[in-house]
C-alpha positions as CSV (number, residue, x, y, z in Angstrom):
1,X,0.0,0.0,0.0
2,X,1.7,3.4,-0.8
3,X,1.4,6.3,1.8
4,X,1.1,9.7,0.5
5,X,1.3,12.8,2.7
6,X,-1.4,15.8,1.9
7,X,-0.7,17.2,-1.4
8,X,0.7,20.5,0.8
9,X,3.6,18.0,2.1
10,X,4.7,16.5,-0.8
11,X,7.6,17.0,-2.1
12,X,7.1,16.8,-6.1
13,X,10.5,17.9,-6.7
14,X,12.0,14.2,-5.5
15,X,11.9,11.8,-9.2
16,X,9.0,10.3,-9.7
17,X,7.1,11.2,-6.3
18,X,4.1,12.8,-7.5
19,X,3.6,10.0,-10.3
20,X,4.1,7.6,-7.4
21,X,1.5,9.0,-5.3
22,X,-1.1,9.1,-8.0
23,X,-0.3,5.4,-8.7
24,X,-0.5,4.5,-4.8
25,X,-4.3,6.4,-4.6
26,X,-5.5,4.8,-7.8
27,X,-4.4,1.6,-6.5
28,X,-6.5,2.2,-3.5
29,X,-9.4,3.0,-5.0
30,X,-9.1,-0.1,-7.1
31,X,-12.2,-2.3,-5.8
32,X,-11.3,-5.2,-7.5
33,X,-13.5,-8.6,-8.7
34,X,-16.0,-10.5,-6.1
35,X,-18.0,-13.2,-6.7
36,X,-21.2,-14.5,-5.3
37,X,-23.9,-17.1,-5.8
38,X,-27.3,-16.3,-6.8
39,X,-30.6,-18.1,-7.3
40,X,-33.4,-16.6,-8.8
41,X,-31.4,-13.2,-9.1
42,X,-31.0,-12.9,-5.7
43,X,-27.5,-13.4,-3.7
44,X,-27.5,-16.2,-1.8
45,X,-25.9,-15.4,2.2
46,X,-23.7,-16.4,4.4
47,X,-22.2,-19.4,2.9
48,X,-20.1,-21.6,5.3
49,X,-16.6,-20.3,5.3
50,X,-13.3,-22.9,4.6
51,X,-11.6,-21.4,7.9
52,X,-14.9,-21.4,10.0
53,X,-17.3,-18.8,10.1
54,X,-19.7,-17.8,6.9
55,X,-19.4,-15.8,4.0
56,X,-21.2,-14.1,1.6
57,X,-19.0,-13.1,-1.7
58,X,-15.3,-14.2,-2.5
59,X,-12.4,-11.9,-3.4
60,X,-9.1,-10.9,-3.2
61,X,-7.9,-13.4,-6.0
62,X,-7.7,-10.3,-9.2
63,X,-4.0,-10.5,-9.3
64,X,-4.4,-14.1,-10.6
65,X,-7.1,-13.7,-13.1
66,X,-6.5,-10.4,-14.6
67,X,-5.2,-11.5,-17.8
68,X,-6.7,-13.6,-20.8
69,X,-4.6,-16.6,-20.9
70,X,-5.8,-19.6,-22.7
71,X,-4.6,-22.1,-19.9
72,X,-7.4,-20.2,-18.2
73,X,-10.1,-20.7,-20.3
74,X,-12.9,-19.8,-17.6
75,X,-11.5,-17.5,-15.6
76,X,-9.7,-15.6,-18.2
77,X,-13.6,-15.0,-20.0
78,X,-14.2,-13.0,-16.9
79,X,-14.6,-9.4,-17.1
80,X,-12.7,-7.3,-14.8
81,X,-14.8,-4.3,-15.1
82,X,-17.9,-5.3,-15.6
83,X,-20.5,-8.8,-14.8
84,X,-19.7,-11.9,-15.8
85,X,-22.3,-14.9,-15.1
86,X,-21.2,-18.6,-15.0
87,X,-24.0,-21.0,-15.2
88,X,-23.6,-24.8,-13.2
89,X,-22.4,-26.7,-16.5
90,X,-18.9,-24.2,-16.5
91,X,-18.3,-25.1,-12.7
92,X,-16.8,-28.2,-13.3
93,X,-14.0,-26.6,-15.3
94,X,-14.1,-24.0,-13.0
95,X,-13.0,-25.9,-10.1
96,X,-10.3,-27.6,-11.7
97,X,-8.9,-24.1,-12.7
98,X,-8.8,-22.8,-8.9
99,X,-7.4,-25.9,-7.8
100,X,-4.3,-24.7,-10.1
101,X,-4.3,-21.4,-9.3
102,X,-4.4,-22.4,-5.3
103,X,-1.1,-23.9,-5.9
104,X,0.0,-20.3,-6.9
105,X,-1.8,-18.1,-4.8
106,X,0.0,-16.2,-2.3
107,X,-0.9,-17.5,1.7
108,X,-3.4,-15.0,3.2
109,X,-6.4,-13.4,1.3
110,X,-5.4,-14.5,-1.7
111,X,-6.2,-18.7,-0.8
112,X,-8.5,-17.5,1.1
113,X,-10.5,-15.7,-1.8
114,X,-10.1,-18.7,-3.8
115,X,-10.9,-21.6,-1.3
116,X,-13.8,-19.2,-0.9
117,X,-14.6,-18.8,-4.6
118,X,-14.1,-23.2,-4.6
119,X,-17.5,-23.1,-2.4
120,X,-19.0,-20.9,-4.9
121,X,-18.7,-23.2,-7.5
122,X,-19.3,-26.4,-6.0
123,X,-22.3,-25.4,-4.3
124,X,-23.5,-23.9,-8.1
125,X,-22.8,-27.1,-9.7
126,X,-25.5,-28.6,-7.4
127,X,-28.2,-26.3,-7.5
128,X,-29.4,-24.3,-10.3
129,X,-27.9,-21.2,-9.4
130,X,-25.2,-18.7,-11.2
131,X,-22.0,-17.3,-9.9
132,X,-21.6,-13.8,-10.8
133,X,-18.2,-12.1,-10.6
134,X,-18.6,-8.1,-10.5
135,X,-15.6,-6.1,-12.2
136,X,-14.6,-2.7,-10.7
């Protein structure tokens, strides 16, 4: 996360400061993708959590899916700023493509938004449902 002092306390004269602030607010701002399940059009709550606890949408896993790759073929179809809906039948691949990316994800939110995207999809698969992921 960059740190930026109030515009009267920065010191634009430094190389590349300013830029670096604007870069450091825009990345905070940046919402990123979530996921969540939903029957009938309506979200479907608190969902039981892979580390205890419930949950409602998944996240956090944007650095892993942001670009089109076609080992990917799901997850790179998403669109990162706008809705994307997956109906049961695409689960299965789905699955097998955050199983992958698990083995890559950084520890911390990053499994954790992707175990919790995992329980998206399976319980899709069984119920006629759609996940939706919602871009920034």
């Amino acid at each position: 996360m960059h740190h930026c002092a109030s515009p009267a306390t920065v010191n634009t004269s430094a190389p590349g400061a300013a830029e670096q602030c604007a870069a450091g607010i825009a990345e905070n701002l940046k919402m990123g993708i979530t996921a969540e399940l939903q029957m009938a059009g309506r979200p479907i709550r608190a969902l039981p959590d892979p580390t205890g606890g419930s949950f409602d949408a998944a996240g956090d896993f944007d650095r892993l899916i942001e670009r089109p790759d076609r080992d990917w073929p799901v997850l790179g179809s998403i669109d990162p700023y706008g809705e994307t809906r997956l109906v049961p039948a695409e689960m299965g691949p789905l699955i097998q493509e955050i199983d992958r990316l698990l083995a890559q994800a950084r520890p911390g939110p990053e499994q954790h938004g992707l175990a919790r995207l995992r329980v998206l999809a399976l319980r899709c698969s069984q119920h006629d449902a759609e996940l939706v992921f919602i871009g920034d």
